[in-house]
N, C-alpha and C positions, 0 to 999 in steps of 0.2 A: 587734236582735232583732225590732223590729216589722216591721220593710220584711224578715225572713226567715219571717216568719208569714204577711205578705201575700202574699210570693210563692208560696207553698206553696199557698193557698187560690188564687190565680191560675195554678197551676200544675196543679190540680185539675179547676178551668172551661175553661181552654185547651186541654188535653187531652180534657177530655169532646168538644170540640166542632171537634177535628183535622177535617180536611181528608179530606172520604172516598177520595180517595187511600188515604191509611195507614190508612184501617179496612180497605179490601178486603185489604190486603197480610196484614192479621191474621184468624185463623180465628173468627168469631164466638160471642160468648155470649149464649145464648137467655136472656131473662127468662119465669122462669116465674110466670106470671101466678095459678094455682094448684097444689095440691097434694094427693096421696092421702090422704099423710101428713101428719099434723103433730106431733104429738109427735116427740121421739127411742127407738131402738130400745135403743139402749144407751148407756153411761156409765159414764168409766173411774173416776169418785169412788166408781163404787158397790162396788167392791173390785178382786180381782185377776184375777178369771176375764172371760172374754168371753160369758156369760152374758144372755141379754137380760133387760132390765128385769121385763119380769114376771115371772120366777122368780127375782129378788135378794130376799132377806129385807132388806131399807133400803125408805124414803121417801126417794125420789130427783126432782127435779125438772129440766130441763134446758130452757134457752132456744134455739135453732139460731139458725146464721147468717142462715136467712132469714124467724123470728121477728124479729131482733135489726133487720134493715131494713124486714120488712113493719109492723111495731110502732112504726116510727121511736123506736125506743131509742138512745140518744147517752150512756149512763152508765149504772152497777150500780143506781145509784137508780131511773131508768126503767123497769131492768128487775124488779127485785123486786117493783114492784106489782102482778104479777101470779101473787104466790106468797104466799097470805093468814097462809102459816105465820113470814115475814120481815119485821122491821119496823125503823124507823130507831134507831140508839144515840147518842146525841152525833154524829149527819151535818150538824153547821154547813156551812154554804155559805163557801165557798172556802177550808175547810181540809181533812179529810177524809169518805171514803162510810163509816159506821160502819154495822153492822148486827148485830142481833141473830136468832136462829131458835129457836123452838118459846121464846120468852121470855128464853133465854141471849145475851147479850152476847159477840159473837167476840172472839175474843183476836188482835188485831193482830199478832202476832210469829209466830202459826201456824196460824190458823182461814181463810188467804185462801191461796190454792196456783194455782201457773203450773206446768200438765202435771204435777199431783200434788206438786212441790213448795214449799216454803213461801216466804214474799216478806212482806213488809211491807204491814200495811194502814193506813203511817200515810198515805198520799197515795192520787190518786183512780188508779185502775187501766185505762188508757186499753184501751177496744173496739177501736180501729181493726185490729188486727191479731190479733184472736178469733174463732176459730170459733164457739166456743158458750161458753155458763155454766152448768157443771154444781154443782145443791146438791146434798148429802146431808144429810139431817135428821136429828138426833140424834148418839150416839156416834160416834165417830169413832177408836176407842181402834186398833181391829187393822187399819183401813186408812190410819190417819193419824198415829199416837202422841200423841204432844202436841196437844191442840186443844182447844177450849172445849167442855162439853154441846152444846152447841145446833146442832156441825153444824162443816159447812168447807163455802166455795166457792171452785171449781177452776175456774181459766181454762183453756183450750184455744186452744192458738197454731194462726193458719190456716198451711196446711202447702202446699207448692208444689203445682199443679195440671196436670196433661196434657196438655190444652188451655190452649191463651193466653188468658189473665183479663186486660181491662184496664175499669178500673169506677172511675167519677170519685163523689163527692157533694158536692154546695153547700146551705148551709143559712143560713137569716135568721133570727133571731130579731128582735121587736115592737119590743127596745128599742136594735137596732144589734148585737146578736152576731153573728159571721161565722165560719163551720167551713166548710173544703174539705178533702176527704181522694183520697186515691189506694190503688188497692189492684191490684198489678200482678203476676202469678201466670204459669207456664209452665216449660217445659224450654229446656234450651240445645241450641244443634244436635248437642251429643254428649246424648242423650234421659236418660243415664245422670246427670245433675245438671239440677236445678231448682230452680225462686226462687219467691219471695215477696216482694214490696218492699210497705210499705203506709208512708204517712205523711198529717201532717194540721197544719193550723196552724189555732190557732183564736181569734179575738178575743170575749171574752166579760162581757159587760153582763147583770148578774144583776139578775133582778125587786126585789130590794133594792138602791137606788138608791145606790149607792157601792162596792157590794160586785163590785167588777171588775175584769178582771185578761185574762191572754192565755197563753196554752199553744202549745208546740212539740212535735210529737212524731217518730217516724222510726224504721223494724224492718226487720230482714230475717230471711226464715228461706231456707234452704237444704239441699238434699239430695243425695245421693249413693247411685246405687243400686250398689255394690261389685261383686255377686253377686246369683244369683237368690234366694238366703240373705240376704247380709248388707245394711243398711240404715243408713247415716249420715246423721243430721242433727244441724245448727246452728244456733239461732237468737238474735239479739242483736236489744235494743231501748236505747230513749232517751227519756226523757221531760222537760221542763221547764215549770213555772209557776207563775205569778206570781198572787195574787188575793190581794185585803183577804178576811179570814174578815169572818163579820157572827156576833155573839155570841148568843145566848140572852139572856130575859128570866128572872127570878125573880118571886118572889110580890111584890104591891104590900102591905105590912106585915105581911110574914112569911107571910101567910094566904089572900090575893084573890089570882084569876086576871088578869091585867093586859089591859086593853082598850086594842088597839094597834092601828096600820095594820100589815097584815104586810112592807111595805117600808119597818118601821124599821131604820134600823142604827145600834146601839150605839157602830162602832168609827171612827167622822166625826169625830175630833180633825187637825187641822191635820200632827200627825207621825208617823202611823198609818201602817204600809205594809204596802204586799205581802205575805202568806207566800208564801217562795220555796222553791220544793221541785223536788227533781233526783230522778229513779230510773231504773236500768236492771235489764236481764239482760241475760247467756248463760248460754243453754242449751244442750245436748246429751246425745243419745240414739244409741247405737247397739243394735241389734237384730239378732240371729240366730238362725235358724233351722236349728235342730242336727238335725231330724226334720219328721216330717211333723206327730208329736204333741208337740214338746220345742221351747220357743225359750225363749233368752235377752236381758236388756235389761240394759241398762249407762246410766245416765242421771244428771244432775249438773246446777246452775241455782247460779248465781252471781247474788245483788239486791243492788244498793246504793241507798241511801236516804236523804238528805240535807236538809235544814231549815234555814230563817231564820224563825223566828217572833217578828213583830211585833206588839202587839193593844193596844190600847185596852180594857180588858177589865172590864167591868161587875162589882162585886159591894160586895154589903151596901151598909146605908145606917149610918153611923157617928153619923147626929145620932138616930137611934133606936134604936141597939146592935142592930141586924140584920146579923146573919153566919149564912146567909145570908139576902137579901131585901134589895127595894128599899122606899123612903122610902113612906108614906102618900099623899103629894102624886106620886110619880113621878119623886124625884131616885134616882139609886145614885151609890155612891163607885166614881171611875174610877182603875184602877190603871195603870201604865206597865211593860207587861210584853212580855221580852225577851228570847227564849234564841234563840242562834245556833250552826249549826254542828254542832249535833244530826246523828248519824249512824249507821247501821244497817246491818250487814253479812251477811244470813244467807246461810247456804250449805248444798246441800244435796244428797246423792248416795246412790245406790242402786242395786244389782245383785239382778235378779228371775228365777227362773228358773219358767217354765209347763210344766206337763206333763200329759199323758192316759195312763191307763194300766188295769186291770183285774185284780182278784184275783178268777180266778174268775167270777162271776155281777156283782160287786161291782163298778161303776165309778166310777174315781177322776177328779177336776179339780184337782191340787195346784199349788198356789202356793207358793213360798218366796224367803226374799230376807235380806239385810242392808242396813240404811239408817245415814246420816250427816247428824246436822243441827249447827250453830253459828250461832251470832248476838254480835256483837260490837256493842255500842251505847257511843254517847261522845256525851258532854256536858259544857259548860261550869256553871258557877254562874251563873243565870238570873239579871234582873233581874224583880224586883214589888215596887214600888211606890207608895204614896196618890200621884195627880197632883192632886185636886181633885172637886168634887160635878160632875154633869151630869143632864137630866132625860131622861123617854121621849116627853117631850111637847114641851121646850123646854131644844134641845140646848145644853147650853154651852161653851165652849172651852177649856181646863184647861191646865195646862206640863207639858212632858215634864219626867220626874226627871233629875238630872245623873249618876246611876249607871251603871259599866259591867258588860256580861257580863262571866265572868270563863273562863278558857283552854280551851280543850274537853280533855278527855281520855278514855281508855276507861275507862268504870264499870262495867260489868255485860257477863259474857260467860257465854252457855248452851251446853253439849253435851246429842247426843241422841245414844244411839249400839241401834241398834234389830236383834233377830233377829225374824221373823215369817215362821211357817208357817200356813197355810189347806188343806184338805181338804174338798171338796164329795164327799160319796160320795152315788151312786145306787142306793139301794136298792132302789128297784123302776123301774120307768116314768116309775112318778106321787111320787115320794116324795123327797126329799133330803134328806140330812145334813149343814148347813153349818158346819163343827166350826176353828176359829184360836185362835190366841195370837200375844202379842208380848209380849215381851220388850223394857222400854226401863230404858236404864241413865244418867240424869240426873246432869248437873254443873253447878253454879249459883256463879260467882264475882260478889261485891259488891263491887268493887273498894276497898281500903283503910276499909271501912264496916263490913261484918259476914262471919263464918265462913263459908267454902263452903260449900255444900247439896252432898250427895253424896245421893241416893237411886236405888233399883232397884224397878223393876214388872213385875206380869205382869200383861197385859192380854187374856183370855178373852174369845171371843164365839162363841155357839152358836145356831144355828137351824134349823129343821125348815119345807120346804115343800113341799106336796101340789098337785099339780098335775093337777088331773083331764083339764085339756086346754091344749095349747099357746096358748091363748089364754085361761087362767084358772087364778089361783095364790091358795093362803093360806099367811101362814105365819105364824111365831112367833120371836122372839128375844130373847136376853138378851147384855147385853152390858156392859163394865166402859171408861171411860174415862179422860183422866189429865191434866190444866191445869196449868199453872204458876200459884202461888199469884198474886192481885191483887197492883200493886203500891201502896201507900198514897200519897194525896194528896198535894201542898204543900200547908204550914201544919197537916198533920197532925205529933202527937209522933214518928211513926217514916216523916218524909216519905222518899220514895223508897226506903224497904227493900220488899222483896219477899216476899209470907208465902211459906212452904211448898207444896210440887206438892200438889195434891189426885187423889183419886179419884172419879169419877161412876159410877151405875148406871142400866140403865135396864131394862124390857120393854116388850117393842112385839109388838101382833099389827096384822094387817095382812092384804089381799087388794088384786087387782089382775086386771084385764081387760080383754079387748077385745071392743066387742060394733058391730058393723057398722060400723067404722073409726071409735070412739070408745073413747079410752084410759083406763079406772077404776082411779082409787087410793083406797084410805082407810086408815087409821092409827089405832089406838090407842096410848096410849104414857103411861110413869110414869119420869119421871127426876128423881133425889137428887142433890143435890151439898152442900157444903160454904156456909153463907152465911159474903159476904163486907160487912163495912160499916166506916162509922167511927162507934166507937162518942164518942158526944157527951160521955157523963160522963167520959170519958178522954182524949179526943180521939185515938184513936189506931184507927188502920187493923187491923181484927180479923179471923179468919174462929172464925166462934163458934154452933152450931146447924147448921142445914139449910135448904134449900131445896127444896120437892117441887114438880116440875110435871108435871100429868095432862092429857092433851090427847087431842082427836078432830079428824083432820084428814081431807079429804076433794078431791078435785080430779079433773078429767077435761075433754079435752080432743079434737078431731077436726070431720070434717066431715059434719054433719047432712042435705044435702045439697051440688049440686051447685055453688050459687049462695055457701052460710051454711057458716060452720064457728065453732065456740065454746068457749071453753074458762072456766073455773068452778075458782075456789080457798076452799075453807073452812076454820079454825082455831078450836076451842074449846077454851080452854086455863082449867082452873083453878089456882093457884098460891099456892104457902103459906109462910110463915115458921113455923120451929119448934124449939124448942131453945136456943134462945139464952138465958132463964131474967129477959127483958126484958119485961114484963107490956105494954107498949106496940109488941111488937118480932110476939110472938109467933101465930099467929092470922092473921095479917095477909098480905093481897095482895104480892107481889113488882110494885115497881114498874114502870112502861112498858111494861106487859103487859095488851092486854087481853081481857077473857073470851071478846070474839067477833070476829072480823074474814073478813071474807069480800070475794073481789073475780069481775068478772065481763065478761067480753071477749066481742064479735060483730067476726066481718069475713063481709062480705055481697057479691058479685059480682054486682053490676049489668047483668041479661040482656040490656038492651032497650042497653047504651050497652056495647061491648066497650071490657074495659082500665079501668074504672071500679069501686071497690070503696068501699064506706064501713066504716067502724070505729068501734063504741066500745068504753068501759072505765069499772064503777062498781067504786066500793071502798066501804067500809065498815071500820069500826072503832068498838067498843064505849068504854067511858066504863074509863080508867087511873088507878094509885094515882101520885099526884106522889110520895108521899114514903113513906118505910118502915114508918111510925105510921097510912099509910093516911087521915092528918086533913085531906086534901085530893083530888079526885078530877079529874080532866079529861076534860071532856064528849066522848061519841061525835061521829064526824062521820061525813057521804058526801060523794063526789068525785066526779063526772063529767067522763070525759074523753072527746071527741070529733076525728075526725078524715076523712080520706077520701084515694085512692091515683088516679093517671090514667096509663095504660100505653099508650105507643104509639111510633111509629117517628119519627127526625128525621135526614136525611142520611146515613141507613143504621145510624144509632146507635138502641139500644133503650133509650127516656129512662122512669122513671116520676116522677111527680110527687107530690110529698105534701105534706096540708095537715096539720097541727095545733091543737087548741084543747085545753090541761090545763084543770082544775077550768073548765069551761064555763059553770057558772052562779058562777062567783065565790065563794064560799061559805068563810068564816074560819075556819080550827082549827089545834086544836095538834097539829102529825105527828107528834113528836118531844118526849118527858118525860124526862131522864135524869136521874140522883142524881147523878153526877159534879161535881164541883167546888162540892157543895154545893146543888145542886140546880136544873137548868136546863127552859126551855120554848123550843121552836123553832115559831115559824107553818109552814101548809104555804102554797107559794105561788099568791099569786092568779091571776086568769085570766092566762093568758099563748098568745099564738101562735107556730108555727113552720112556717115553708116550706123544703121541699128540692126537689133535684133531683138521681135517681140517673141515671147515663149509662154505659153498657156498651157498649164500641166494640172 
């Protein structure tokens, strides 16, 4: 597998740097060095109409294809930091990208979608073959069904091109990482079918000095234009990789923030490996055009999802009865933890039908559809257990347990089975009526453990927007959501049962515009959900009270002039515990949430040296509750990240070059507080550099 990952990334550079022979033969692609635009105009997460973004009642955010390279973004991590409203959930390094939005924790099984449908966020979700990354913020009940409060992000598979695309990337990292990718686009001489080929191998040496590992990937998408109606496409991927996770720190005696190098890793025992993980799709979508106002879509995504989790895995200190927490001095008890075989299967299909049409004075935009989800998950009986003490400061070498997994089987299998209709009526010019429901009809089997879950929802959402001019919207909406209950801990009393679906609410007002090619959004917003914990006098995984979060979000984005273009993300979220009847519970901050986080991007075009651009990006982030009692806080930080672009010709290929410096001034924090597993701290990473080189031939 290494000599087919090298050759991939030498298969990347070799081609960049063909023989201009075979460039001329191929019809060339311009690099555009800027652009009018920079936000996107639309976004299909934001519901079911083609409606552009300013007149959607959502907070919708979108990265493009050519954010995702001018930004030298290389993962969803990269790319969220420039969406102040997203922030990291349990995102360990070389296991998976977890994220949260407006303070909600996505739900792995539903809250991450490829072309609207749902996929797996236990593994990292490879770019190479992405158009863009669309968020939607908040609800997500009548465009998504099942999804966490806080939102869905929707992949978009790059789609065959009309013109011949062939575009190489090579990239270094400081401490020996190496990515080469291909991305190879066009029709075939019958014009009526076109490709997509994209692939990438990549060797990777993480700023945590152990924590490394190697990735394969490889996609096709393909097309077929039937008719001047009809429209088929196909698209299949493949992913595999190998990386030690690097685990989280806990409190130093239950209490203290722990002062570390942020390239310590926890998981440096002698028999520690790899987590290996496998995932694919197919997809497909056919689309017809029944009228000029009427078309239909027919669409379907098969994920599978695969695991070997290996870890060395930090917790509690046993000679001071800390569960969780590390030792006073900086020992924890290292556990030998095992589960293999782990497997996830969701599937997911849908038939939509769009229409225009008019009563009268009265114009309609209807949406209607039936949707199809499952997920079938298997696992064995894990191994955890005690290997021995080790310290954060003075690691030690411990024995692996002589325990085995035990046989995989299917545990837990979900149906979704969904009706949703949408109706935009135009009531005047300036005015719309954005009026849905869904209907979703839940089946939850716990294999051989507890009683199916059988439940039925109706998921309402209404909103009003006033549009005084096509470049200026407010509006207002309410809207009802629907999670699959948390599933409870290991070494909880009801480890692995799964509570009950809950319901979310939320309102949100909201405006949005365009003022001399500069895109304004801002957001009010109040969303309820059900809290979920493990309650300590019981030990058992609860959902008991509520959760309220009130937030004011703000972003905009475009070109200030000809040279500067900047874009600006704001989040101010307050967030509350209440109801639970926990005198310690209640009152209290919702963890890894904090009150202010703001981030802030310049790309500048350099007049005096053509093809030359510099970039930067601050972030910010306010001071977070560690824990649910709130008796611990984790300090604000800023980030600076710096970088610059070089655009110009080589042998008739249009090469750009790019530099990177993350956290520039070096500067230690905690990215990442999550309750999970007892309650964890991740460092963000230190200075680190990267060089690329795109090639377009």
């Amino acid at each position: 597998m290494t000599q087919y990952r090298l050759t991939l990334a030498a298969l990347a550079v070799a081609s960049a740097f063909a023989p201009a022979a075979f460039a001329q033969d191929q019809k060339m692609t311009e690099v555009v060095i800027t652009a009018n635009r920079v936000a996107a105009e639309r976004a299909s997460v934001a519901g079911f109409s083609e409606q552009p973004l300013l007149q959607t009642p959502a907070s919708v955010s979108v990265v493009t294809r050519e954010q995702i390279q001018d930004l030298n973004i290389f993962s969803t991590t990269d790319a969220v930091k420039f969406d102040a409203s997203i922030g990291d959930a349990y995102n360990a390094v070389g296991y998976a990208e977890q994220f949260s939005i407006r303070g909600f924790k996505l739900n792995n099984a539903n809250s991450y979608r490829k072309d609207g449908h749902a996929i797996s966020g236990d593994a990292q979700i490879p770019l190479e073959n992405k158009e863009s990354i669309e968020v939607l913020r908040g609800l997500a009940g009548l465009q998504a069904g099942v999804a966490a409060p806080g939102g869905v992000v929707n992949y978009v598979t790059k789609r065959p091109t009309d013109n011949n695309l062939r575009s190489a990337v090579f990239a270094v990292g400081e401490r020996g990482s190496v990515l080469g990718t291909m991305d190879l686009g066009g029709r075939f001489e019958d014009r009526r079918f076109g490709y997509r080929i994209n692939a990438a191998g990549e060797r990777m040496r993480s700023i945590i000095k152990g924590a490394d590992g190697h990735r394969s990937f490889v996609s096709g998408a393909f097309d077929f234009r039937i008719s001047p109606q009809a429209l088929l496409q196909i698209d299949a991927d493949y992913q595999k990789k190998s990386q030690k996770s690097a685990p989280g720190f806990q409190l130093i005696g239950g209490t203290n923030l722990p002062v570390v190098d942020a390239a310590t890793f926890l998981n440096d025992q002698p028999w520690a490996k790899p987590v290996e993980t496998e995932s694919s799709n197919i997809g497909v979508s056919f689309q017809y055009q029944l009228s000029p106002e009427w078309k239909a879509t027919l669409s379907a995504n098969q994920h599978r999802f695969k695991r070997d989790d290996y870890t060395a895995f930090p917790y509690g200190c046993g000679n001071e009865l800390l569960w969780p927490g590390f030792c006073s001095n900086g020992d924890y008890d290292v556990y030998d933890y095992r589960s293999l075989g782990e497997e996830k299967k969701p599937l997911s299909a849908k038939a939509q039908l769009n229409g225009r049409f008019a009563t009268g004075s009265i114009r309609h935009e209807l949406a209607a559809g039936l949707s199809f989800f499952s997920n079938r998950e298997s696992w064995g009986d894990y191994v955890y257990e005690f290997a021995g003490v080790s310290n954060i400061y003075r690691p030690v070498a411990v024995p692996m347990s002589s325990k085995d997994v035990g046989a995989v089987s299917e545990r837990r299998n979900d149906h979704e089975r969904s009706a949703y209709v949408q109706d935009i009526i135009g009531l005047t010019d300036q005015l719309a009526l954005h009026t849905g429901v869904r209907y979703a009809s839940l089946r939850r089997n716990e294999l051989g453990q507890f009683a199916p879950v059988r439940e039925n929802f109706w998921l309402p959402n209404v909103a009003l927007v006033f549009s005084p001019s096509a470049k200026l919207s407010y509006y207002v909406n309410y809207a009802q959501g629907l999670q699959y209950g948390g599933v409870a801990p290991f070494k909880t009393e009801n480890e692995n049962h799964a509570l009950a679906p809950g319901k979310s609410k939320q309102v949100e007002l909201g405006a949005k515009a365009e003022v001399n090619g500069i895109t304004l959004s801002t957001a009010l917003y109040q969303i309820d959900q059900g809290l979920e914990f493990t309650d300590l006098a019981t030990n058992t995984f609860v959902r008991s009270g509520q959760e309220r979060h009130r937030g004011l979000e703000f972003s905009a984005q475009g070109k200030v002039s000809r040279e500067l273009q900047l874009g600006a993300s704001m989040a101010a979220i307050h967030t509350e515990q209440e109801g639970t009847g926990l005198a310690d519970v209640d009152g209290k901050r919702v963890t890894n949430v904090p009150n202010v986080k703001s981030t802030v991007w310049a790309d500048y075009a350099v007049s005096d040296v053509p093809g030359l651009k510099l970039n930067a990006n601050w972030q910010f982030a306010g001071k977070k509750a560690f824990d649910k009692e709130n008796k611990t806080m984790v300090p604000s930080y800023h980030v600076v990240n710096l970088g610059a672009s070089y655009a110009t010709r080589v042998g008739g290929s249009a090469v750009i070059l790019r530099a990177q410096v993350k956290n520039a001034f070096d500067k230690f924090y905690w990215r990442d507080v999550t309750p999970e597993l007892g309650g964890y701290l991740f460092p963000g990473s230190p200075r680190s550099f990267m060089l690329s080189a795109q090639v377009d031939f």
